[in-house]
MMTF fields as JSON, N, C-alpha, C and O atoms, coordinates in Angstrom:
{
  "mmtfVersion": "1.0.0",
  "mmtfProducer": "UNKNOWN",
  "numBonds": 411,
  "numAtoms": 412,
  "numGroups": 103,
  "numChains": 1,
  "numModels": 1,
  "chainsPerModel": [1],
  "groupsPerChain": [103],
  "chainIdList": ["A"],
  "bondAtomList": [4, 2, 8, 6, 12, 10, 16, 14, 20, 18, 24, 22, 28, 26, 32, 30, 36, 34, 40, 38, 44, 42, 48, 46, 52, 50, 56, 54, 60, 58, 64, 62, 68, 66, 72, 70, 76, 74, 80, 78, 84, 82, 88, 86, 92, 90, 96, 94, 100, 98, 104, 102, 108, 106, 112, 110, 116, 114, 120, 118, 124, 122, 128, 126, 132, 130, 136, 134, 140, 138, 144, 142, 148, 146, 152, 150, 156, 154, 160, 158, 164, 162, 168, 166, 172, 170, 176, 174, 180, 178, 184, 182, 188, 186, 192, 190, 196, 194, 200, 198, 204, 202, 208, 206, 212, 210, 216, 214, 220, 218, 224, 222, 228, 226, 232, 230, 236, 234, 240, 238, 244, 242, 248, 246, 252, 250, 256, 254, 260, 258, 264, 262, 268, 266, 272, 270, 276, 274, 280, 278, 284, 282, 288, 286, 292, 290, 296, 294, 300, 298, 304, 302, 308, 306, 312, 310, 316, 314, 320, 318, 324, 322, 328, 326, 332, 330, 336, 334, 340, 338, 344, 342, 348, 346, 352, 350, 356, 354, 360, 358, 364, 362, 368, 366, 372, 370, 376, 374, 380, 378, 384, 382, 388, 386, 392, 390, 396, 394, 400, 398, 404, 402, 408, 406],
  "bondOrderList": [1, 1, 1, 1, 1, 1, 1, 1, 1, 1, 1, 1, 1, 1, 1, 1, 1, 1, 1, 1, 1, 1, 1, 1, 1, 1, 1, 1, 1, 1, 1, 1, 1, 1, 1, 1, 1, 1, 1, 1, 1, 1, 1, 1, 1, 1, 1, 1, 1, 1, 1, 1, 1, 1, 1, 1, 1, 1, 1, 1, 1, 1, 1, 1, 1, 1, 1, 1, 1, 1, 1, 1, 1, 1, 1, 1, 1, 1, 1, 1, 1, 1, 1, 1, 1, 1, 1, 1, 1, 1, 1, 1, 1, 1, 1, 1, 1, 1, 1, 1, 1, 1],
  "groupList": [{"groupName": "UNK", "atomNameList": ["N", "CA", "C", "O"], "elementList": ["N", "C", "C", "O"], "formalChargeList": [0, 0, 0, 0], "bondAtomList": [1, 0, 2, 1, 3, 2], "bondOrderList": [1, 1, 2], "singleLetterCode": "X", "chemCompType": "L-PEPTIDE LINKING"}],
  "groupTypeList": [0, 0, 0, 0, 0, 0, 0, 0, 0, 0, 0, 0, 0, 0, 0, 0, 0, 0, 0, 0, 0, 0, 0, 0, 0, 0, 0, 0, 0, 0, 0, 0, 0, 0, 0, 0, 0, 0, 0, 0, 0, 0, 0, 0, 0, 0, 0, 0, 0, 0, 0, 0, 0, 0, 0, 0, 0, 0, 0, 0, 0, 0, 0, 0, 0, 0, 0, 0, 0, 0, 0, 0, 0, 0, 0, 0, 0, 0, 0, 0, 0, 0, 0, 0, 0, 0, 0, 0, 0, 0, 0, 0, 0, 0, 0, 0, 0, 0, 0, 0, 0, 0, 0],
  "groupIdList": [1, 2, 3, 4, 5, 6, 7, 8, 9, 10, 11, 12, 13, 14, 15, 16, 17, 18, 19, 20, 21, 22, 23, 24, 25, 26, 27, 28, 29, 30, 31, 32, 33, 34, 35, 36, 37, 38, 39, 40, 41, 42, 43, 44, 45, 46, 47, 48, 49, 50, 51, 52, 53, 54, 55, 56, 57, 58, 59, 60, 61, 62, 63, 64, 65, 66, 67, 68, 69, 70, 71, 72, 73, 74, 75, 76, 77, 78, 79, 80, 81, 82, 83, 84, 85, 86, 87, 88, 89, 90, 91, 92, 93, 94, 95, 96, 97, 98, 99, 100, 101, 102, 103],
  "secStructList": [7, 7, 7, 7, 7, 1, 1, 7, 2, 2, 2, 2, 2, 2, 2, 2, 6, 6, 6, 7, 6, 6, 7, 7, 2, 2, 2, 2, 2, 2, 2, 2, 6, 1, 7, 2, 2, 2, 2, 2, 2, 2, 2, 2, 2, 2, 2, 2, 6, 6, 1, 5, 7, 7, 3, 3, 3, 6, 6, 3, 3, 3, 7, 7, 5, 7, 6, 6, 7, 5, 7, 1, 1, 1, 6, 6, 6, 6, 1, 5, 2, 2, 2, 2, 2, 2, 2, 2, 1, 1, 1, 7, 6, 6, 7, 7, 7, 6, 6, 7, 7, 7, 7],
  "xCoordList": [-127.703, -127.379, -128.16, -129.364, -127.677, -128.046, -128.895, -128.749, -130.06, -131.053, -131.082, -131.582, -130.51, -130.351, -130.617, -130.626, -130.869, -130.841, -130.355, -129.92, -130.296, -130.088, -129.897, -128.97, -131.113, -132.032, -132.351, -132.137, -132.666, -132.517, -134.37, -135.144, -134.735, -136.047, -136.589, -137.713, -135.77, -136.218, -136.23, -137.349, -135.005, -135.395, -136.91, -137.686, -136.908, -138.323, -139.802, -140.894, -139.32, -140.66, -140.78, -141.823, -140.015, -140.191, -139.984, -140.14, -139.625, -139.977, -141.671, -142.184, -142.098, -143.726, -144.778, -145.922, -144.016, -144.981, -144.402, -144.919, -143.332, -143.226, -143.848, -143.886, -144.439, -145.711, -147.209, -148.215, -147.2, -148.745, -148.628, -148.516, -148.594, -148.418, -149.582, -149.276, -150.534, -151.618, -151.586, -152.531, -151.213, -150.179, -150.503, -149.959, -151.847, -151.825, -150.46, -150.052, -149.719, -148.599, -149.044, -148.174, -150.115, -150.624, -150.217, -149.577, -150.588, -150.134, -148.518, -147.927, -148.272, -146.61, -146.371, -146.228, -146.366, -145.734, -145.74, -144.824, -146.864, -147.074, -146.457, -146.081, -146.257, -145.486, -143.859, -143.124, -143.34, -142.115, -141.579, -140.358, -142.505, -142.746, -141.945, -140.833, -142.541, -142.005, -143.37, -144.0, -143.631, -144.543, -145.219, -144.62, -146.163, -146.704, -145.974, -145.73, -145.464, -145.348, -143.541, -142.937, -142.949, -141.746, -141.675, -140.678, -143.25, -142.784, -143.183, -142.921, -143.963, -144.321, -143.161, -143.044, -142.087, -140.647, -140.016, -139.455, -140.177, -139.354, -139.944, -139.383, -141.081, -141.681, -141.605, -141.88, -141.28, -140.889, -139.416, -138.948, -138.557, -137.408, -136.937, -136.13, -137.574, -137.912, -138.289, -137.717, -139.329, -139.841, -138.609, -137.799, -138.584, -137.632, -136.207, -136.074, -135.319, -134.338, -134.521, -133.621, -135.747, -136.268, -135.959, -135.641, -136.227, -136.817, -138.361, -138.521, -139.546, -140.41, -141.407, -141.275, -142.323, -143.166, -144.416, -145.049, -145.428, -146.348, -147.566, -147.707, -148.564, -149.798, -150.871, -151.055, -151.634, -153.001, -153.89, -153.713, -155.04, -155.734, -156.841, -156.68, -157.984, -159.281, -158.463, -157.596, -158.925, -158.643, -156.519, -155.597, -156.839, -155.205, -154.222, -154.439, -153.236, -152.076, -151.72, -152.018, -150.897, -150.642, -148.76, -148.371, -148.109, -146.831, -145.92, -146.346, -144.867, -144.084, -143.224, -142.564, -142.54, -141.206, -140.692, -141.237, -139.254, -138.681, -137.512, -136.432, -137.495, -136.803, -135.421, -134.453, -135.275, -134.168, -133.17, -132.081, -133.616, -132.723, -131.732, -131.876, -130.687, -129.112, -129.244, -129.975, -128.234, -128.43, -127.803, -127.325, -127.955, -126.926, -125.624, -124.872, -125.064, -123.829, -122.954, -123.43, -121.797, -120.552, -120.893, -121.579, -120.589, -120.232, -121.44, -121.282, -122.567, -124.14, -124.357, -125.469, -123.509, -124.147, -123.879, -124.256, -123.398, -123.603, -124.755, -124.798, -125.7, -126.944, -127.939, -127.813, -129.119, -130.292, -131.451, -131.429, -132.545, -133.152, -134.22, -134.815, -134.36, -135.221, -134.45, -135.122, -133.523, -133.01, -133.286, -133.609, -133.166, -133.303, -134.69, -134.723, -135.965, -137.307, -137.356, -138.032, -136.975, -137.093, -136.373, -136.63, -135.436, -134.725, -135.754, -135.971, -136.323, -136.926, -138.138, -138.48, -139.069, -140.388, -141.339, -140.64, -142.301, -142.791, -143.437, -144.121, -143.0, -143.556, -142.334, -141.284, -142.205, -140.939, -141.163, -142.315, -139.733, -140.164, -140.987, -141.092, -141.902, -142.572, -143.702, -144.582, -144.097, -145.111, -146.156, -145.982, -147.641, -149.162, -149.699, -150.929, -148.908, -150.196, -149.554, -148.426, -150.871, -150.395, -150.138, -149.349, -150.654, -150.424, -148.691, -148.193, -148.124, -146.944, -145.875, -146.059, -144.814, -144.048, -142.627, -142.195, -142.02, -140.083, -140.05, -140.569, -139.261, -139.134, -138.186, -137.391],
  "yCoordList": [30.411, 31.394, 31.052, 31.281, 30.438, 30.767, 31.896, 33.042, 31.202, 32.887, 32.464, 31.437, 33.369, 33.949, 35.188, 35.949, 35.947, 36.862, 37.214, 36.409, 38.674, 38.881, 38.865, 39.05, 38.564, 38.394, 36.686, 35.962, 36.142, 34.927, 34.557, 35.508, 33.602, 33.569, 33.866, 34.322, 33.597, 34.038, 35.116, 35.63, 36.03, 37.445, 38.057, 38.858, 37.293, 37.841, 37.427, 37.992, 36.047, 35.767, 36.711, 36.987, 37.09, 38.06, 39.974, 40.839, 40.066, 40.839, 41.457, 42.575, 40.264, 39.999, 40.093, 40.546, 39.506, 39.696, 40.673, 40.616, 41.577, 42.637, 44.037, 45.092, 43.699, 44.552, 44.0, 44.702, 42.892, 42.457, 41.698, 40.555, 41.858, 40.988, 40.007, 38.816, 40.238, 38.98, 38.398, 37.614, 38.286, 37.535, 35.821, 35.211, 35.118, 34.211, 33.312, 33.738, 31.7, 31.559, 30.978, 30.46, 31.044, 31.06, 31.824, 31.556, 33.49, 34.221, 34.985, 35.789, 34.414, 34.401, 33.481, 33.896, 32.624, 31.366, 32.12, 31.903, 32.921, 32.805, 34.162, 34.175, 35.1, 36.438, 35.798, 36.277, 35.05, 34.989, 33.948, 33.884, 32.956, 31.887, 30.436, 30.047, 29.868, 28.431, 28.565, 29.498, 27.004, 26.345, 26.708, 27.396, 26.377, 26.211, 26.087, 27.02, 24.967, 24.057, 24.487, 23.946, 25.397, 26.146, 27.29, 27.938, 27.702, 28.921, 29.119, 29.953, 27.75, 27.768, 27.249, 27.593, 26.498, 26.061, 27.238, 27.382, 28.205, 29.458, 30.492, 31.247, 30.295, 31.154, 30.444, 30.966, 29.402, 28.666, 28.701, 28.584, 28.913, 29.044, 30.36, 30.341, 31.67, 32.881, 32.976, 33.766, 32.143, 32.255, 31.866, 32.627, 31.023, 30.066, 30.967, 31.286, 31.332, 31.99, 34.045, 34.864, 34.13, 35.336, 36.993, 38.148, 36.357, 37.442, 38.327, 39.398, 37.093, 37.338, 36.616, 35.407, 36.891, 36.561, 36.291, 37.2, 34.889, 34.645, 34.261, 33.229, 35.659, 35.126, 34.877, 35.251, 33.947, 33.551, 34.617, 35.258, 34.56, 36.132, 35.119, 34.554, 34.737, 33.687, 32.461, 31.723, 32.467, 31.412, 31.593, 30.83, 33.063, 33.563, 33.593, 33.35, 33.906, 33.753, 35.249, 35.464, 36.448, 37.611, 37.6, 37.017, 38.142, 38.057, 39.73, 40.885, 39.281, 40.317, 40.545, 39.513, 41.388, 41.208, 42.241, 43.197, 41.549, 42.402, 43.17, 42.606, 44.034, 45.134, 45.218, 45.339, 45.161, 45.313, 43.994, 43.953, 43.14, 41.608, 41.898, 42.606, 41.085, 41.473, 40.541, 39.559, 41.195, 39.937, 38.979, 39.048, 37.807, 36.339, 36.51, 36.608, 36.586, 36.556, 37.132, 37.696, 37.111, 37.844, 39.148, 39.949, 39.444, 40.252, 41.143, 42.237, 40.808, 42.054, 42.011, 42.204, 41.814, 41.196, 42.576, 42.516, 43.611, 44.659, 45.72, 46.886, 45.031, 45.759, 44.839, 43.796, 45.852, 44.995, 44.672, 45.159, 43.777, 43.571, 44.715, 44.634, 45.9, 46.875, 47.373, 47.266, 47.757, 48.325, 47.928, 48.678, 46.851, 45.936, 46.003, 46.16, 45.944, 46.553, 47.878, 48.144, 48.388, 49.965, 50.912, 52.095, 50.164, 49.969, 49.127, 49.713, 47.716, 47.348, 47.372, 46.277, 47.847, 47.605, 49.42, 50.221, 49.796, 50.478, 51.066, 52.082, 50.062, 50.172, 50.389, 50.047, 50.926, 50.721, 49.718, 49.418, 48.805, 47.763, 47.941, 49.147, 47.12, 46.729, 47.608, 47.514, 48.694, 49.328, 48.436, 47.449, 49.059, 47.937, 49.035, 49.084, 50.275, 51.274, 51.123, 51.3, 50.709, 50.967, 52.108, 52.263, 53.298, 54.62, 55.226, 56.21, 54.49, 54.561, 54.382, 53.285, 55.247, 55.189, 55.395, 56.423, 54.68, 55.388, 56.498, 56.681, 57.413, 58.68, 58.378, 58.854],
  "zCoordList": [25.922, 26.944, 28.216, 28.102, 29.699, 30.82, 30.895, 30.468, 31.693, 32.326, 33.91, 34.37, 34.531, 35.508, 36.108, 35.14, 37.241, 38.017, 38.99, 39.814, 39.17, 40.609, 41.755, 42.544, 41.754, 42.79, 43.247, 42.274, 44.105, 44.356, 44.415, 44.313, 44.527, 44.797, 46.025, 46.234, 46.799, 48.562, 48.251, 48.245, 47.83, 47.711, 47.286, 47.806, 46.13, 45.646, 46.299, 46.228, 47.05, 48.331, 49.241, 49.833, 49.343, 50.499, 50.371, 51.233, 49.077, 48.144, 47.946, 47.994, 47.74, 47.358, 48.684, 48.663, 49.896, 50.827, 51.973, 53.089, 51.723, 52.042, 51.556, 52.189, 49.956, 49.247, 49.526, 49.425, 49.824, 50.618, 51.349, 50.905, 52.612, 53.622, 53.504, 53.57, 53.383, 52.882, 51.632, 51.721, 50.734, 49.721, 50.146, 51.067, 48.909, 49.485, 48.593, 47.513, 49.427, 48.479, 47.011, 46.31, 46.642, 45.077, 44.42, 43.404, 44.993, 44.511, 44.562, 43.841, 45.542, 45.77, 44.443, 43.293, 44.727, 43.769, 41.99, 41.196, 41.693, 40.609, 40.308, 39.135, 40.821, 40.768, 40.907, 40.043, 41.607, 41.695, 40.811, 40.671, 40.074, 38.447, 39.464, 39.108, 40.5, 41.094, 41.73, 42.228, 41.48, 42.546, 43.826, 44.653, 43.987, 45.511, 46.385, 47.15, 46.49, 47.236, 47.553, 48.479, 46.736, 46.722, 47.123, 47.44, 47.118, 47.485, 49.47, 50.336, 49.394, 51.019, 51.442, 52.619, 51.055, 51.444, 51.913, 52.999, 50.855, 51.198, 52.231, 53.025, 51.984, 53.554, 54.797, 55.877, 54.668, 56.231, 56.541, 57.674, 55.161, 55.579, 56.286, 57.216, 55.709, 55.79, 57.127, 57.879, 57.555, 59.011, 59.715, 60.244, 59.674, 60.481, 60.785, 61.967, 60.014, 59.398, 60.38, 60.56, 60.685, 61.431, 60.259, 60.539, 59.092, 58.481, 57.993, 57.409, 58.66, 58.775, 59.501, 59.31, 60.237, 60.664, 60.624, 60.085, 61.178, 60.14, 61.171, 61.828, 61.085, 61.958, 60.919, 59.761, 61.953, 60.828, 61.572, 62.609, 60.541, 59.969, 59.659, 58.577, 60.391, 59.859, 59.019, 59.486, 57.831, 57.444, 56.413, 56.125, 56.285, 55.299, 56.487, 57.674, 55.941, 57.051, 56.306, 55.132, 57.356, 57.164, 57.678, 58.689, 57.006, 56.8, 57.4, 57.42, 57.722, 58.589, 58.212, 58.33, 57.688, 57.386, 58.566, 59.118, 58.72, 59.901, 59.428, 59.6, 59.013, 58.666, 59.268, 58.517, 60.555, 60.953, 60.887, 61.459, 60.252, 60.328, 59.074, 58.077, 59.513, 59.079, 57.513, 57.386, 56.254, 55.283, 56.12, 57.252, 55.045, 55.33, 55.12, 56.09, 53.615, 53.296, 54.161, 55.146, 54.009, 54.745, 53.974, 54.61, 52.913, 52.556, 52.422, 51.88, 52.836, 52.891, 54.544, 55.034, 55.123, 56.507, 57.301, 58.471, 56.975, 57.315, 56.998, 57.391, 56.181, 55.461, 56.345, 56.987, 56.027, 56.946, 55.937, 54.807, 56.392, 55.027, 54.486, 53.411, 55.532, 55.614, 54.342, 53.316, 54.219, 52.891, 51.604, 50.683, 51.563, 50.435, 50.018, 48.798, 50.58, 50.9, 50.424, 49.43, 50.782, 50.692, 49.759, 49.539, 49.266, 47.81, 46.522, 45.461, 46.789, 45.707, 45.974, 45.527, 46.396, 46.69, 46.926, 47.547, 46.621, 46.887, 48.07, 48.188, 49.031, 50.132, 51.023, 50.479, 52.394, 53.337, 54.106, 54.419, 54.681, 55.337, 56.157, 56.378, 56.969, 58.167, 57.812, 58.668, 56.556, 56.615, 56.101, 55.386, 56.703, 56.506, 56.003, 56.034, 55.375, 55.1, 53.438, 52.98, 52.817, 51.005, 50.743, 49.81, 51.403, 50.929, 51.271, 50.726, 52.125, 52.423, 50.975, 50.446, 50.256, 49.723, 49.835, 50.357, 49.478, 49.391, 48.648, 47.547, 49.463, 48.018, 48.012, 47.202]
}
């Protein structure tokens, strides 16, 4: 039997550092089960792509997600990724306060 999901791995990169924007990609990598070196692929694609944004913070890099950016597909491209956030994650998009929840 195929194992598959949902959810795509970008989804879940950005999944992960939409719940901690300081999220180093070690710990990305190892919450979402791919590589290092895969999961910094996907945060540059992520950057690049303008679903999130990436300032350095001393020596960590601190992560943005932009809430109001449109999906990709045709057929989600009327949803924004703030939903998708705010649907799977405990936090609402673009929020930096942990105490912040979706009801």
């Amino acid at each position: 039997m195929s194992h598959w999901t949902f959810l795509t791995n970008h989804a879940h990169v950005l999944l992960c550092v939409a719940e901690d924007p300081d999220a180093r990609v070690r710990d990305v990598a190892d919450t979402v089960g791919v590589t290092e070196r895969a999961a910094q692929r996907i945060l540059s694609e992520l950057e690049e792509a303008g679903y999130l944004s990436k300032t350095r913070d001393g020596r960590r890099n601190r992560y943005t997600v932009d809430p109001a950016a449109r999906m990709r597909h045709p057929m989600d491209s009327s949803h924004r990724i703030g939903e998708l956030v705010d649907l799977l994650t405990d936090r609402r998009a673009g929020s930096h306060d942990a105490g912040s929840r979706a009801d």
